[in-house]
C-alpha positions in Angstrom: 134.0 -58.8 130.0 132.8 -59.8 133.2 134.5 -58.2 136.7 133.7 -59.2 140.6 132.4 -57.6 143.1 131.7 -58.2 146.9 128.2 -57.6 148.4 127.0 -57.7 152.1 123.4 -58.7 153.1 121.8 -57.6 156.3 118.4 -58.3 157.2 116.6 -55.2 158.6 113.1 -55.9 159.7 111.5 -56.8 156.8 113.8 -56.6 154.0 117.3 -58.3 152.9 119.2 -54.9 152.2 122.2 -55.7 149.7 125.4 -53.7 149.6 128.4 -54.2 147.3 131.3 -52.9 149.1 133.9 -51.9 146.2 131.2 -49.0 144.6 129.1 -48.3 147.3 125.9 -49.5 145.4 122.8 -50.6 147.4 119.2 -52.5 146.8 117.1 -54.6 148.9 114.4 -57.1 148.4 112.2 -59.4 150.1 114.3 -62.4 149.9 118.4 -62.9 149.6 118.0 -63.9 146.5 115.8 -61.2 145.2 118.2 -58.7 147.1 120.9 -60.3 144.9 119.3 -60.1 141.7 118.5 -56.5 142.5 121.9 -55.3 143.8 123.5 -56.8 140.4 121.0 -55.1 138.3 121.7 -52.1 140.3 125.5 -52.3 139.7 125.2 -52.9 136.2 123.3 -49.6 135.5 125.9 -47.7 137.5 128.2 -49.0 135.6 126.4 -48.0 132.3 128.2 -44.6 133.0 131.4 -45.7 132.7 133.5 -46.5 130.0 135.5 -49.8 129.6 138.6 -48.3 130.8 137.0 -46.0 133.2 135.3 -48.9 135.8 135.2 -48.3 139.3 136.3 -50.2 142.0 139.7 -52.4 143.1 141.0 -55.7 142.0 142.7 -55.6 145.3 141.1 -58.7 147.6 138.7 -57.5 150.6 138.9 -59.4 153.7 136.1 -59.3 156.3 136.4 -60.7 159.7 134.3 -60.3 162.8 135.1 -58.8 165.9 134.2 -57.0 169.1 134.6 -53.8 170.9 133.8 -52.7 174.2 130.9 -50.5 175.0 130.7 -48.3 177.8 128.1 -48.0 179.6 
């Protein structure tokens, strides 16, 4: 059984820092792709706690979008 997730990379300094969204799971590595491979072998040993029926997270779809706020100051 396979089931998708959503991740978000941000570079900070250094390091790609990998975040996927629906269970709060991060990783990083040196490259996007390392950060990838690390944030799915990340999820999947979270997941190792759960049972079948018991997986986290939301078949609902995520939507991201950019935008802006004013700052004061």
């Amino acid at each position: 059984m396979k089931k998708k997730f959503t991740a978000v990379i941000n570079k900070e300094e250094k390091w790609y820092v990998a975040h996927c969204v629906e269970l709060d799971v991060v990783s990083q590595g040196k490259t996007i792709e390392e950060a990838q491979a690390n944030l799915k072998e990340a999820v999947e040993l979270y997941l190792e706690s759960f049972g079948p029926e018991d997986y986290p997270g939301s078949d609902s779809e995520i939507i991201f979008y950019p935008f802006e706020v004013a700052l004061n100051g």
